[in-house]
C-alpha positions as CSV (number, residue, x, y, z in Angstrom):
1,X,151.8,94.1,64.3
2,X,153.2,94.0,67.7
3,X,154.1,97.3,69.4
4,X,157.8,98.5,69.2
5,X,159.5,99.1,72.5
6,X,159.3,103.1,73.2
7,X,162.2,105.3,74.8
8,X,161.3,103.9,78.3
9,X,161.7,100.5,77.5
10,X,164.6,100.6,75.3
11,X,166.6,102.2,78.0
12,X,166.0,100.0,80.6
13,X,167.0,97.0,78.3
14,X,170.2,98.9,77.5
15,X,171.1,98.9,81.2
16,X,169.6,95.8,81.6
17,X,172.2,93.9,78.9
18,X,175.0,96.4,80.3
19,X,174.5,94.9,83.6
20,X,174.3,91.4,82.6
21,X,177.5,91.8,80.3
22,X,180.0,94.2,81.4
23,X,181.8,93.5,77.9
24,X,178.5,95.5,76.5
25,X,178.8,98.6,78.4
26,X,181.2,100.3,76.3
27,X,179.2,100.0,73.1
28,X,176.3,100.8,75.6
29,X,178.3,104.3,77.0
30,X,179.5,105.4,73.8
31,X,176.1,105.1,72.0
32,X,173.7,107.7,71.7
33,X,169.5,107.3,72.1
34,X,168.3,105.6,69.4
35,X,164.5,104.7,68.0
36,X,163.6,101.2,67.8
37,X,163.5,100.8,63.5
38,X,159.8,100.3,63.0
39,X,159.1,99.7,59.2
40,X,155.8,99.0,57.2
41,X,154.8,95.5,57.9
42,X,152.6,92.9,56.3
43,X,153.5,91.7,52.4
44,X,154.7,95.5,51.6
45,X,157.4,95.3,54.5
46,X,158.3,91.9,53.5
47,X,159.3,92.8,49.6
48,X,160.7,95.9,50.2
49,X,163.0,94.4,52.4
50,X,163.6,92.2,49.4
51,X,164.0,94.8,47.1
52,X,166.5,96.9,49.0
53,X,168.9,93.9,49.9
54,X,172.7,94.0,48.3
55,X,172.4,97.5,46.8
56,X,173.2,100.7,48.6
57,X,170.9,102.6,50.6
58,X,170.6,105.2,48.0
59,X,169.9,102.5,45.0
60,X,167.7,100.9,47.6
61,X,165.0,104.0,47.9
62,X,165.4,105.1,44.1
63,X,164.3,101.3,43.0
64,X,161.8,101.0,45.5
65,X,160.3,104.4,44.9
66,X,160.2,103.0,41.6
67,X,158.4,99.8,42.2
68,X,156.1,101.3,44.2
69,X,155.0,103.9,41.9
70,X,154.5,101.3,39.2
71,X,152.6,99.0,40.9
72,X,150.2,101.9,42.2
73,X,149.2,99.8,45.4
74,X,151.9,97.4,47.2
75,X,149.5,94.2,47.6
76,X,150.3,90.7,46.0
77,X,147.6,90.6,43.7
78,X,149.2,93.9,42.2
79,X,152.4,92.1,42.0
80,X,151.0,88.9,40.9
81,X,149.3,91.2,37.9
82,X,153.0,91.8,36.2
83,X,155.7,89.5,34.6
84,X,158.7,89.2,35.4
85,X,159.9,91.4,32.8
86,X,157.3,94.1,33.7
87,X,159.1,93.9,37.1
88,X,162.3,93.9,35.8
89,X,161.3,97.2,34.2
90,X,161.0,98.9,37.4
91,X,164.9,98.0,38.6
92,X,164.8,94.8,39.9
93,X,166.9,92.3,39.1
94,X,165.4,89.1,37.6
95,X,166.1,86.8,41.0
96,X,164.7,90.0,43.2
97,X,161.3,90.0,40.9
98,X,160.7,86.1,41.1
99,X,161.3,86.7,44.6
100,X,158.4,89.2,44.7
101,X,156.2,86.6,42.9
102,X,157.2,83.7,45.1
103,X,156.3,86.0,48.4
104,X,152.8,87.3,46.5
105,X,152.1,83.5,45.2
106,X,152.7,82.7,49.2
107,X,150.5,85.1,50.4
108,X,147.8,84.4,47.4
109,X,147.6,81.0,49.1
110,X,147.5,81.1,51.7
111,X,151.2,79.8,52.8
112,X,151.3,83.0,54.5
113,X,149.5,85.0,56.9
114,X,150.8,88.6,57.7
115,X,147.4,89.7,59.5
116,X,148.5,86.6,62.1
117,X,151.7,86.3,62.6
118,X,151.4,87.8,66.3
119,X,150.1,84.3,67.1
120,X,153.1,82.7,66.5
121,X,156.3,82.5,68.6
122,X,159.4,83.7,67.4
123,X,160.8,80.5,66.0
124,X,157.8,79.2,64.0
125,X,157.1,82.8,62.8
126,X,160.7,82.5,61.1
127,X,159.9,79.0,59.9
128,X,157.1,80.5,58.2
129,X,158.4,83.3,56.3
130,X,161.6,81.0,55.6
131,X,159.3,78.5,53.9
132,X,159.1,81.1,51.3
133,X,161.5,80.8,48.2
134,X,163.5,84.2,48.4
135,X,163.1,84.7,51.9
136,X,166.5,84.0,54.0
137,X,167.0,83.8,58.0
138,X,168.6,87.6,58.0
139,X,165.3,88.6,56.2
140,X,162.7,86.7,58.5
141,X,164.2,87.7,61.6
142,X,165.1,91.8,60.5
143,X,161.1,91.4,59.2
144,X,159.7,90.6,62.3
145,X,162.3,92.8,64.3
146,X,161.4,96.0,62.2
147,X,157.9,94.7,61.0
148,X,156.6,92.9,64.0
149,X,157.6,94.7,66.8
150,X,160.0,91.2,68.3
151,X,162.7,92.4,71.1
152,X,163.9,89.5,71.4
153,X,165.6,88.3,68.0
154,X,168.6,88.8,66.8
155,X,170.1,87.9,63.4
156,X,173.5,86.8,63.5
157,X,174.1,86.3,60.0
158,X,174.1,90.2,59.4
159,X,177.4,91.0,58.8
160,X,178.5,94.5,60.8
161,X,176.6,92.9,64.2
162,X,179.5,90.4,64.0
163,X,182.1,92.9,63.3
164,X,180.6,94.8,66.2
165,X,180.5,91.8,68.4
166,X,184.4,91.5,67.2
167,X,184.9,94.9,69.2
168,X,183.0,94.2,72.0
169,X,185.2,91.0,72.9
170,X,188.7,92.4,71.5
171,X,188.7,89.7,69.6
172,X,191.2,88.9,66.1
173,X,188.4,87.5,64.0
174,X,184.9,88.6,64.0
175,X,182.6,85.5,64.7
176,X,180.7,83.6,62.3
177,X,176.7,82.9,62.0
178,X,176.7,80.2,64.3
179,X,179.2,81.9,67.0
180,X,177.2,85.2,66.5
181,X,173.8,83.4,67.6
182,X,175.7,81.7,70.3
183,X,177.2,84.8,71.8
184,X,173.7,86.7,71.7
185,X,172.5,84.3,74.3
186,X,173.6,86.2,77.3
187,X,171.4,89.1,76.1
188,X,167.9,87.4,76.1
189,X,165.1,88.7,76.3
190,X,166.5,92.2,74.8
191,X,168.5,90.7,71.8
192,X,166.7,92.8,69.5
193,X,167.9,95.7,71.7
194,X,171.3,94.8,71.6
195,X,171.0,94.0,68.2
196,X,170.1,97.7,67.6
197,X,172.3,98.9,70.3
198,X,175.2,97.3,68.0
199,X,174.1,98.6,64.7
200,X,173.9,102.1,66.3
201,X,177.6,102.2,67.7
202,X,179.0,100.3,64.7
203,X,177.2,102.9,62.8
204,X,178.8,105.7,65.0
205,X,182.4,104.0,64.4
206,X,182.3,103.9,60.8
207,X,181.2,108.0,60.2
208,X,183.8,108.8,62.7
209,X,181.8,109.7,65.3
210,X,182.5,107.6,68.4
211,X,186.2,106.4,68.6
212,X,186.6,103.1,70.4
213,X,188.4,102.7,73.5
214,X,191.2,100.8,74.7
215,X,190.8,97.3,76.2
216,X,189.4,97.3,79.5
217,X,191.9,96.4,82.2
C-alpha cells in the first residue's frame, strides 16, 4: 500500500489546484480540513467496496458487518469456501456475491496481485483490477485512491464529483464521464485531492452546512 498524503501535503495541493484554477478556490475557501479516506486494502478493501456499492451507507455497514462476521476472516479462500447462496445469506444480492467469487477466483489465480500493485502505474493498475468481472472504472480508481494511497486519480464517473464540478463552472448541466475526466486535467498531479476536495464541499452543501456563493464577477 502506498502512503496517503498527511495534513501537510494535502494542504499544499489544495492551494496548489486553487492557484492553478481560480474556478476551484471557492470550493477550496468554503471547505473545511479534511483526511485523505484511507480504507483497508488488498482483496478485503476491494469486496467491501463491492459490497457497499448502491445501498445506503447505513445498509452498507449492517451487510458488511454481516459478511464479515460470517466469513470469520476476509481472504478469498474464505469466500471461495461458500456458495452463492451461503453468500446470499449474509445480505448480498446474487450479482454482489458472484462478484465476490469472481474477485477471490482472480486473486486464487493469480490474475491479481494486491501485495504488488505499487509496481504498477496508475493506468495499468486500473486495467488490472478492471479485468476482473464485477469490478467497474469508479471501483478500480476509488480502490486504489482509498486503498493504495494514489493522489493523482480521479474518477469521473462518480456522480456528485460531476455535480460538484457543475458548481464550480456555473454551469446548466452537470458534465458527463467523459467531460468529467476531461475537466480534471487541469488539476494533475493532485486529482485525487481535488477529487476529495469536491466530495468534502459537495458533502458540506447537501447537510446545509456551506451555502454557495454567487457567480464570481
Amino acid at each position: 500500500m502506498n502512503t496517503c498524503p498527511g495534513p501537510s501535503e494535502i494542504a499544499a495541493a489544495r492551494a496548489a489546484l486553487a492557484a492553478v484554477d481560480p474556478r476551484l478556490a471557492q470550493a477550496h475557501a468554503q471547505t473545511p480540513v479534511f483526511a485523505w479516506r484511507a480504507r483497508t486494502g488488498g482483496f478485503e478493501g476491494l469486496l467491501r467496496m463491492i459490497v457497499e456499492q448502491q445501498v445506503s451507507v447505513a445498509s452498507a455497514a449492517a451487510i458488511w458487518g454481516r459478511v464479515r462476521d460470517g466469513l470469520g476472516k476476509v481472504t478469498a479462500a474464505r469466500v471461495l469456501a461458500l456458495d452463492i447462496e451461503t453468500l446470499r445469506g449474509f445480505g448480498l444480492s446474487g450479482q454482489k456475491a458472484r462478484y465476490g467469487h469472481e474477485i477471490a477466483r482472480a486473486q486464487d489465480e493469480g490474475r491479481i496481485d494486491f501485495d504488488h500493485m505499487a509496481g504498477l502505474d496508475d493506468a495499468a493498475a486500473v486495467a488490472a483490477l478492471t479485468a476482473i468481472k464485477g469490478v467497474g472504472r469508479w471501483t478500480a480508481e476509488t480502490w486504489l485512491m482509498f486503498c493504495d494511497g494514489r493522489t493523482d486519480l480521479f474518477p469521473g464517473g462518480d456522480v456528485a464529483l460531476q455535480e460538484a464540478m457543475r458548481w464550480v463552472d456555473r454551469a446548466e448541466v452537470r458534465p458527463n464521464e467523459k467531460q468529467a475526466y476531461a475537466r480534471a486535467d487541469i488539476w494533475q498531479p493532485h486529482r485525487g485531492i481535488a477529487a476529495h476536495l469536491l466530495w468534502g464541499w459537495y458533502g458540506g452543501v447537501r447537510r446545509g452546512e456551506i451555502a454557495l456563493e454567487e457567480p464570481l464577477p
